[in-house]
C-alpha positions in Angstrom: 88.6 103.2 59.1 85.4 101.7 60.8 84.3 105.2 61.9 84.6 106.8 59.2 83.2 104.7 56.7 80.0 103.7 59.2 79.9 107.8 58.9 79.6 107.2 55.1 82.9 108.5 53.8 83.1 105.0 52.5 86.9 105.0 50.3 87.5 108.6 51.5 87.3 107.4 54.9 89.5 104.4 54.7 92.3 106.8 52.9 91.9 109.2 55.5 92.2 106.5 58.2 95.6 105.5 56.6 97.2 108.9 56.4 96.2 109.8 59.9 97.8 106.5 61.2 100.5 107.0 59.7 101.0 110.7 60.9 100.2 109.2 64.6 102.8 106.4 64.3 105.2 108.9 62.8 104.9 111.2 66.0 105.2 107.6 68.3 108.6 107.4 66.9 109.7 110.3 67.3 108.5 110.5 70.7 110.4 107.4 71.4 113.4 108.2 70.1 113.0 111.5 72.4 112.0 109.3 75.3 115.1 107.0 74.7 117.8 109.6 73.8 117.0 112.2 76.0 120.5 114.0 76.6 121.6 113.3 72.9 118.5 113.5 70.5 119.9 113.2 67.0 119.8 116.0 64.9 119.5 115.8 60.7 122.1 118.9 60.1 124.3 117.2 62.3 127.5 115.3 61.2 128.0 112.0 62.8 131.0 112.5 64.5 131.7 108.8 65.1 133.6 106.6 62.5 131.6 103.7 60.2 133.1 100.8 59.3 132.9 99.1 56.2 130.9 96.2 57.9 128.7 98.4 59.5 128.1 100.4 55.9 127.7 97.1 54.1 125.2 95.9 56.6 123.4 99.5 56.6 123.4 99.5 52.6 121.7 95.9 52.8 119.2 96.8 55.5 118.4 99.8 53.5 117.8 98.6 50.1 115.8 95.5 51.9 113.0 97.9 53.5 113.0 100.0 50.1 112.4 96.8 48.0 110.0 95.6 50.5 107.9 98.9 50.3 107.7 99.1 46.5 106.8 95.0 46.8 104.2 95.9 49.6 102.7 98.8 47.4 103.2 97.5 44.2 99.8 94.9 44.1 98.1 98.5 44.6 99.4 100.2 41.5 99.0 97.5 39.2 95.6 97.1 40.5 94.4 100.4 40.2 95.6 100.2 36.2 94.0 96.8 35.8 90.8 96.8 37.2 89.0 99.7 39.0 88.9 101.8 42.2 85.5 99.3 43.4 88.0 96.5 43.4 90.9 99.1 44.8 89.0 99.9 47.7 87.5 96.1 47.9 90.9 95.3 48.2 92.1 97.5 50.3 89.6 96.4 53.7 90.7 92.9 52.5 94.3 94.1 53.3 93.1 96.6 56.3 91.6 93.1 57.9 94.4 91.2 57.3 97.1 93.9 58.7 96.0 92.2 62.2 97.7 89.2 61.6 101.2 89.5 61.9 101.1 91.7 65.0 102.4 89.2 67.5 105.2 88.2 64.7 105.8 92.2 64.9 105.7 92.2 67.9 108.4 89.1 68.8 110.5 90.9 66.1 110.8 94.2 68.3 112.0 92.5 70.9 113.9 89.5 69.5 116.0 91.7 67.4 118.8 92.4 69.9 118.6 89.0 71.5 119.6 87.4 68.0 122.7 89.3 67.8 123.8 89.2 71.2 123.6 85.3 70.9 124.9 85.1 67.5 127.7 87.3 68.6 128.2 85.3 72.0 128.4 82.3 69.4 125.6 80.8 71.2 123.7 79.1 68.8 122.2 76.1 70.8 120.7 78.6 73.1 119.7 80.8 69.9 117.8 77.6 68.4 116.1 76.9 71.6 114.6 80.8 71.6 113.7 80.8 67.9 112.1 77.4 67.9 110.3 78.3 71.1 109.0 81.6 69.5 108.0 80.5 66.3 105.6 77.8 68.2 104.2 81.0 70.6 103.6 83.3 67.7 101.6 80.3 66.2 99.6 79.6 68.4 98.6 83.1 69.3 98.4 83.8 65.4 96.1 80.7 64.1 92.8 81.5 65.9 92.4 84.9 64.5 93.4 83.3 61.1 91.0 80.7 61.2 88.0 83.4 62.4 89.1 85.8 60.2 88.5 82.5 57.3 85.2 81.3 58.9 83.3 84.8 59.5 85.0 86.4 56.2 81.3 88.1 55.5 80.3 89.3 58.3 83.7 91.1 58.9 83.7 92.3 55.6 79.8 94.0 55.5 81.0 96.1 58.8 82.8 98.2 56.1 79.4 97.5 53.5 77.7 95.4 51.4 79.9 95.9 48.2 82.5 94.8 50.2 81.7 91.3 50.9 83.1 90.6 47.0 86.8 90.6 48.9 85.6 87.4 51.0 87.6 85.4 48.6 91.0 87.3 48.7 90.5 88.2 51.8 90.5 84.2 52.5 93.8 83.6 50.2 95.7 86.6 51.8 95.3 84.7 55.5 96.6 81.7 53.8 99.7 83.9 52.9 100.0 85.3 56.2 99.5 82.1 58.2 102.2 80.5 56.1 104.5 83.9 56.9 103.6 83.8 60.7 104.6 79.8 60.9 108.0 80.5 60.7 108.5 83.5 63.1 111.2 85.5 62.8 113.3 83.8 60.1 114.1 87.4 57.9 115.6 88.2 61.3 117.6 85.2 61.9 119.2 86.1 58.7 119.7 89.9 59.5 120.8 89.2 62.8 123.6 86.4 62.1 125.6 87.8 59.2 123.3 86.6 56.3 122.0 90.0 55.4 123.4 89.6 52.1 120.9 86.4 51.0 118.2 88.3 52.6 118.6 90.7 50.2 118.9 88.4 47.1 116.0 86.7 48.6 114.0 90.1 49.0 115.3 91.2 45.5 114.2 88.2 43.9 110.5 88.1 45.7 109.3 91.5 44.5 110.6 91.2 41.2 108.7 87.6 41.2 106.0 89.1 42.7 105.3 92.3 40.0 105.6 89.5 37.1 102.7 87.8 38.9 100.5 90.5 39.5 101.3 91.2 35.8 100.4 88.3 34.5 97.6 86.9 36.7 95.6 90.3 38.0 93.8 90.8 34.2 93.4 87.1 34.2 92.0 86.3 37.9 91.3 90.0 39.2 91.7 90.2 43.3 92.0 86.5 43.1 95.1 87.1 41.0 96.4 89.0 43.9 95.9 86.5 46.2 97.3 83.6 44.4 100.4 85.7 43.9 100.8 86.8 47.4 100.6 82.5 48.8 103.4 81.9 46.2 105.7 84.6 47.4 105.2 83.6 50.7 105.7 80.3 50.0 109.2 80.5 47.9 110.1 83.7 50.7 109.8 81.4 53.8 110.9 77.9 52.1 114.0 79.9 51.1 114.8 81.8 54.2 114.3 78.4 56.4 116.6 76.7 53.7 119.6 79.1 54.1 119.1 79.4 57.4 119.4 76.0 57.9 122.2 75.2 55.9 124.3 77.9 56.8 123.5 78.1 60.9 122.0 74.5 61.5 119.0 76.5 62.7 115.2 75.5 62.0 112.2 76.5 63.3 110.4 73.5 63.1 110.8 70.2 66.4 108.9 67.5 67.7 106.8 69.9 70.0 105.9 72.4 67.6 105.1 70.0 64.5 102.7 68.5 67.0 101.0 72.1 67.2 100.8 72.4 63.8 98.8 68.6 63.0 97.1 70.1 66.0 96.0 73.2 65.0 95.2 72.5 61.5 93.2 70.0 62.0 91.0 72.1 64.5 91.0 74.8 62.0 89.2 71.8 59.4 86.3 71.5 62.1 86.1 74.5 63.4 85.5 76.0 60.1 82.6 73.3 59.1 81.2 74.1 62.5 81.8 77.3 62.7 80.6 78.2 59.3 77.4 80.3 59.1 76.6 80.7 63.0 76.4 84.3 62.7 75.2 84.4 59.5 75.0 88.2 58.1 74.7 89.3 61.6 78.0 92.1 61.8 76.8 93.1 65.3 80.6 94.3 66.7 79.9 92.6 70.0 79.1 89.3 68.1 81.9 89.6 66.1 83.9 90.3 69.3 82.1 87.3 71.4 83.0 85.1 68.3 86.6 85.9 67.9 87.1 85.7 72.0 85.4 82.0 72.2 87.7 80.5 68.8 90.8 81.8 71.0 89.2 80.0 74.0 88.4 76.9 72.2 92.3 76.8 70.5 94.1 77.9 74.0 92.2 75.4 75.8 93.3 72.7 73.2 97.0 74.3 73.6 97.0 73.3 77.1 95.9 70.2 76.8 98.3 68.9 74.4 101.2 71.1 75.3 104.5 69.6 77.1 105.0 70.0 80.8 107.7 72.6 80.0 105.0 75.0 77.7 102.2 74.1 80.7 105.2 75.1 83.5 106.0 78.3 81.3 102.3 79.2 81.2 102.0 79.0 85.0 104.8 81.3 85.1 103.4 83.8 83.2 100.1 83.6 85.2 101.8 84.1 88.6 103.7 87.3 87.5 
């Protein structure tokens, strides 16, 4: 998207950026499946020759209306924004979004592999050890999220005018869609704790009831508040997704994400964010130099690892050490 819109294909170039991603990722998968299946790829004209059961249907029927219902939610502020307002704001909105895509990817990432490990615990009925690996992830996923939240927050103009001037109007979306995200992020992997341990079923209430929430609001507050509309919206469906989610799973497993060590993180963190952001704020002024921006976004994730260490417990510092010797 950078590329081509420093080439001046400006919205062209963003749109073509998003259908050639998806065409790559599409061939990744594939590939994979390929790599992982080698003997027995899967063919569509194929019959499955093995038997479903009707647990395995009702869980593939849940999973399956909860992705479809999350992509019409996750498409729908688009739509009603291009009948709203108008393709300047469309595109404004889009970088805002391209920008903010970057957040979740260590939550997407902990998903991927956390998936499997869910079940087999849940399955093994070993929830203790289950809490212990979901607690410690959500603090991990934290921690490695919040700096590029807060740099994304502080240097919101200068990130924007890589894409052009017209496109530092999204600064203030842009601002309440990493408020969204941050609040997503500090939970972890709490849609999957639900998947995974046989509470697919309020995950899809839950996912019903969010995007049907969520197209009233953009409704109702895009014609009032324009982008900011959008972004107001977005921190309330976070809000009631991952307050909800944390509820049931807590009252139905005994499972939630938050202890002692990982509170402490959070008063940590936040309170950083406070000064770094009133610190922070204006250094590079309009300067969107890429290696700036790059130098800037490596020395906040210096500045909030260093203060990880230092206040972490002897078991996060041990764990650390362990990493660094492999």
């Amino acid at each position: 998207a950078v590329g081509f819109i420093t080439m001046g294909y400006q919205l062209e170039g963003y749109i073509w950026a998003e259908i050639i991603g998806a065409i790559v990722a599409l061939a990744l998968f594939l590939w994979l499946i390929k790599k992982l299946l080698p003997n027995q790829m899967p063919k569509l004209s194929l019959r499955s020759t093995s038997k479903i059961t009707k647990e395995e249907r009702t869980f593939g029927n849940n999973m399956l209306l909860i992705n479809t219902i999350g992509l019409l939610q996750g498409q729908g502020d688009k739509i009603l924004l291009a009948i709203y307002l108008t393709t300047t704001d469309l595109g404004v909105y889009s970088i805002a979004l391209t920008l903010t895509a970057f957040v979740p990817t260590i939550l997407l990432s902990v998903n991927a592999i956390f998936t499997p490990i869910i079940s087999q615990l849940h399955t093994e009925n070993r929830m203790v050890e289950l809490k212990k690996y979901y607690q410690a992830s959500c603090k991990y996923i934290f921690v490695l999220t919040v700096p590029l939240i807060v740099f994304l927050i502080v240097f919101n103009q200068p990130m924007l005018n890589v894409f052009g001037e017209e496109f530092k109007l999204g600064g203030q979306v842009l601002i309440l869609l990493l408020i969204a995200q941050l609040i997503n992020t500090s939970t972890g992997s709490v849609g999957m704790m639900l998947n995974m341990t046989g509470l697919e079923r309020l995950s899809r209430n839950k996912t019903i009831f969010i995007a049907v929430l969520s197209i009233i609001g953009y409704i109702i507050f895009i014609p009032m508040y324009g982008l900011i509309g959008i972004g107001l919206v977005k921190i309330i469906a976070m809000t009631l997704q991952s307050g909800y989610s944390v509820f049931m799973l807590y009252s139905k497993q005994r499972i939630q994400p938050f202890n002692k060590s990982y509170l402490k993180m959070v008063i940590l963190f936040l309170v950083s964010a406070v000064a770094y952001y009133y610190l922070g704020n204006g250094i590079l002024g309009e300067n969107n130099s890429a290696l700036w921006l790059f130098i800037g976004l490596c020395v906040t994730y210096v500045i909030f690892m260093v203060l990880f260490i230092l206040f972490s417990t002897q078991q996060d510092k041990q764990f650390i050490m362990s990493l660094i010797k492999k």
